[in-house]
C-alpha positions, 0 to 999 in steps of 0.5 A, a space after each residue: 056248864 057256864 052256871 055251874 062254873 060261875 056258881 061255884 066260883 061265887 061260892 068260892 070267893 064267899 067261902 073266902 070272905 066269910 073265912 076272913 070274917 071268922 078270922 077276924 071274928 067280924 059282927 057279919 059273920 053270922 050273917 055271911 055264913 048263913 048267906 053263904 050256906 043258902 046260896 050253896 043249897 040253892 045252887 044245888 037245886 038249880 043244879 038239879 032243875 037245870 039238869 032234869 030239863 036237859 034229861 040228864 040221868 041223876 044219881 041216886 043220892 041227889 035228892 039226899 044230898 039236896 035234902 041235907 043241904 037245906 036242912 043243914 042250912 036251916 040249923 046253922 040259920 037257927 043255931 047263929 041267931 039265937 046263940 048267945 055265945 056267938 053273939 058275944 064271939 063275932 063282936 069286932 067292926 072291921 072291916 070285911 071288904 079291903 082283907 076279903 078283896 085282898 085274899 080273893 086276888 091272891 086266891 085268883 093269881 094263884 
């Protein structure tokens, strides 16, 4: 439950700073999501290992949603390393972490 709880929680607050990077069509971007969408099917799978060793009862689409997950991560990894026009969108230098801190205390406070 605890991994969980964390486990979404740093999702979250990667959703974040990967919106702010959009927003700001930030150079780290492509790298962020792609980060961001690794984390999630992985999280998924540990999910799945840690409740098949406590002998909880899975639902029936969860391997399906595990499977979409991963190869949901593999196209977008494949689709914002050779696209061109995402290299020329996400062009900007900025700096992702003061606005990301910023959102992500507000989202916290809130």
């Amino acid at each position: 439950m605890i991994f969980e709880t964390v486990s979404n929680f740093v999702l979250v607050a990667l959703g974040l700073i990967v919106l702010v990077s959009l927003v700001k069509r930030n150079e780290r971007y492509p790298r962020l999501c792609t980060i961001l969408l690794w984390m999630a099917a992985l999280f998924e799978c540990a999910d799945l290992v840690a409740a098949v060793l406590q002998g909880v009862k899975l639902e029936e689409n969860f391997a399906k949603d595990l499977i979409r997950s991963f190869v949901f991560a593999v196209i977008w990894m494949k689709y914002f390393k050779s696209s061109v026009r995402i290299a020329n969108t996400f062009t900007e230098r900025t700096s992702v972490k003061k606005s990301a801190v910023v959102v992500l205390i507000f989202w916290c406070l809130s």
